[in-house]
N, C-alpha and C positions, 0 to 999 in steps of 0.2 A: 715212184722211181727214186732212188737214192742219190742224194747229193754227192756228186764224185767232181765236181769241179773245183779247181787248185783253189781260189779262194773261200769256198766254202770249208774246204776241208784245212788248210789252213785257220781259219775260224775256230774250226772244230778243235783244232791240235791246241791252239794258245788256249783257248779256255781249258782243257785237258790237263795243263803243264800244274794249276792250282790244284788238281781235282786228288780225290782220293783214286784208287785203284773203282771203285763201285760208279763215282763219279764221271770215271773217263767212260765205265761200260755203258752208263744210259749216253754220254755227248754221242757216245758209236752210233749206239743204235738210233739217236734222233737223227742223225746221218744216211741210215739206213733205210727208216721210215719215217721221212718225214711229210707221208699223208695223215700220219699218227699225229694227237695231240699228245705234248708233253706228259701230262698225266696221265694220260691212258699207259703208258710203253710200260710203266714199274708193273701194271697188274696184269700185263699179258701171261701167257703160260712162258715156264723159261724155253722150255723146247724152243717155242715160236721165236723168241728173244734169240737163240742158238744158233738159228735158219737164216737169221733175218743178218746176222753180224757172217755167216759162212755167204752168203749171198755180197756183200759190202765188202768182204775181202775179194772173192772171185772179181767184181766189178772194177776194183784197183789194182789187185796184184796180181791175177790170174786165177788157172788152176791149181798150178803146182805147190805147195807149202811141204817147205824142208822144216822138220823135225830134229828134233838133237837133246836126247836124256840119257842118263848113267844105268848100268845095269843093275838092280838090286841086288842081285847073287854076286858078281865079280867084282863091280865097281868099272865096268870099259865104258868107253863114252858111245852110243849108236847115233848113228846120222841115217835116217828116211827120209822118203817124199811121200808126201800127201796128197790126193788126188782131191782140191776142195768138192768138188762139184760130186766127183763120186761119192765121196763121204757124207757129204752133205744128205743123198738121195737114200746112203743104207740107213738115215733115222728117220725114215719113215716111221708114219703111226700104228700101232699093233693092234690088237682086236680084242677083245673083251677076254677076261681072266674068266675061266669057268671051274671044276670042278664041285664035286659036294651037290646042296642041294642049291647053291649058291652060284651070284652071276652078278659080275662086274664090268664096265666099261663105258666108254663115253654115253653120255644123252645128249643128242642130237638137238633135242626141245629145249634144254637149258644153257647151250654154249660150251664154255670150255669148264662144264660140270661130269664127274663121273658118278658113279652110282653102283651101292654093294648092296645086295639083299643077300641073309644070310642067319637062319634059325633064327627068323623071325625080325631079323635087324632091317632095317632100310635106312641107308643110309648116303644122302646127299653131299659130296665135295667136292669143289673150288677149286681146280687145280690152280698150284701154286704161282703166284709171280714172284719175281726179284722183290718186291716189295715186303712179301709177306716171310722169306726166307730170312732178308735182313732184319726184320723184326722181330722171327724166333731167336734168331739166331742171339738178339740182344738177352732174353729174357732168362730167368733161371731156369727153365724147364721148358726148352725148345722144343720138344715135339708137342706139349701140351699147347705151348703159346700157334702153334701153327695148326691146329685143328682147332681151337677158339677161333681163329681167322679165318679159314679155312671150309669147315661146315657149313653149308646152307641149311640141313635138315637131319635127324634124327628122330628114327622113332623105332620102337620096340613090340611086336604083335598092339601096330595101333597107337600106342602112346608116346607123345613126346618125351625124348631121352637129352640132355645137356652135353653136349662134346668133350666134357671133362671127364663124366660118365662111361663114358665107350671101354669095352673089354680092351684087353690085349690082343685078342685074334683079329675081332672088327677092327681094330689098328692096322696087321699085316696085312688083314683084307685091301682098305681102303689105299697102302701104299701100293702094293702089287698093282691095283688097277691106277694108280698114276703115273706106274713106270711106263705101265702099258700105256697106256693114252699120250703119255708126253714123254717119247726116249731120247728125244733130243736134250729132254734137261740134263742127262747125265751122259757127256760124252770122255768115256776111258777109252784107251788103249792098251791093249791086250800081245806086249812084243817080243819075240827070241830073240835073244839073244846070239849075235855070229859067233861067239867066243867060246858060251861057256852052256846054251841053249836055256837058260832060265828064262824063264818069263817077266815080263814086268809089267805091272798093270800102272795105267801113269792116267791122271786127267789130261784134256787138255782142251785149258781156260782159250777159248778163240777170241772172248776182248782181250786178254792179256796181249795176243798173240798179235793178234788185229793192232792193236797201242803200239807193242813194241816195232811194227813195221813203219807204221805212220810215221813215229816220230822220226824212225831212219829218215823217211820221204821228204815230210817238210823241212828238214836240217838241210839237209841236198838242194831242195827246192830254194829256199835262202840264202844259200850261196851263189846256187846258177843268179837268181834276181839280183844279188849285190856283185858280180862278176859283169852282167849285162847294164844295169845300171852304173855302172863304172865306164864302161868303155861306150854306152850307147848313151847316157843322160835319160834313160825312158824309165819311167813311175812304175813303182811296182804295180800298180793295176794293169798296164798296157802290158807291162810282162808277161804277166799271169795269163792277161788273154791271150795268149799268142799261144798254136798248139806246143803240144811237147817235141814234136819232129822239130816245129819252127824253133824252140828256143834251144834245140840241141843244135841244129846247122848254126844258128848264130853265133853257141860260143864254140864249137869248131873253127869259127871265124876269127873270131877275138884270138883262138889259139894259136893263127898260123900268122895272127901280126906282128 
């Protein structure tokens, strides 16, 4: 169950205020899950990491999440709503990438491994975590460095093959079956435009999304405390516990003195 309590999540935010943008994404997600150990959450698949923070916002904010990007073709500003819950449900997981004499998609036996056979190749991957993305990402040669990590197994009619080694196609192979296996790691948006009918295809980062709400929260949250500890003398811990109904009648109260 996810920590949604004011001072947890306060917790969460002050340590967040240091963090880098990657920083505040894992404080989310140990927020989110924290039956997870710390270390485990960087090597999860991102998809799951994706669910897990759409799930953390649904449980604080609700369902609805307003959107707001510029058009590519015109430059107009759009304003959506977002259905978390619904959205959350269309990245489901997909099913094995087929054509050719070739077949790709999750192994059940290995975890969050997928697997390409293909003229002869067999080939074992890792679907990726945050960990492993931030570390291509460092290297001169990001997709090489990420299939060095990556790889459990390689082999060729039978023989061990090195990850560095792998064709170009066995490359498009192996991503295709990742998209498939985990759609949640890459969530775009796909929008017309009311103006000008262009499309716009936009990510959208839900820690970013998720941080930017928060800190609205606990700013508010901070004030109601030093508002009610002004007129009531009570600790911020007594505050915190008191529900949100409770501490809104309160300073309703304080308002009409």
């Amino acid at each position: 169950m996810a920590n949604t309590g004011a001072a947890e999540l306060l917790a969460t935010w002050e340590a967040g205020l240091a963090e880098a943008p990657t920083g505040r994404a894992l404080l989310l997600h140990r927020a989110a899950r924290p039956d997870v150990g710390a270390a485990s959450l960087p090597v999860l698949p991102v998809g799951e990491r994706e669910a897990d923070l759409f799930a953390l916002r649904r449980a604080l904010f609700g369902e609805r999440m307003q959107v707001r990007l510029g058009c590519s073709a015109c430059g107009e500003d759009m304003e959506f709503d977002l259905d978390a819950g619904e959205f959350a449900r269309s990245l489901g997981h997909g099913g094995s990438v087929g054509g050719g004499d070739s077949s790709a998609g999750p192994d059940p036996s290995a975890g969050a491994v997928v697997r390409v056979r293909q003229d002869g190749w067999d080939v074992a991957f890792r679907l990726p975590g945050v960990a492993d993305l931030t570390a291509a990402a460092r290297a001169a040669d990001p997709r090489a460095a990420l299939l060095a990590r990556c790889v459990v197994s390689a082999t060729r009619d039978g023989a061990a093959v090195a990850a560095g080694d792998l064709p170009v196609p066995v490359q498009r192979r192996i991503a295709e079956a990742v998209e498939a296996a985990d759609p949640g790691a890459d969530v775009t948006l796909n929008v017309g435009c009311p103006e000008c009918g262009a499309a716009t295809r936009a990510e959208l980062d839900i820690a970013s999304y998720l941080w930017t709400e928060l800190d609205a929260w606990a700013r508010d949250l901070l004030l109601d405390v030093h508002l009610l500890a002004t007129s009531y003398g009570w600790s911020e811990p007594e505050i915190l516990a008191l529900s949100p109904l409770r501490r809104r009648y309160y300073l309703e109260l304080c308002a009409d003195v």
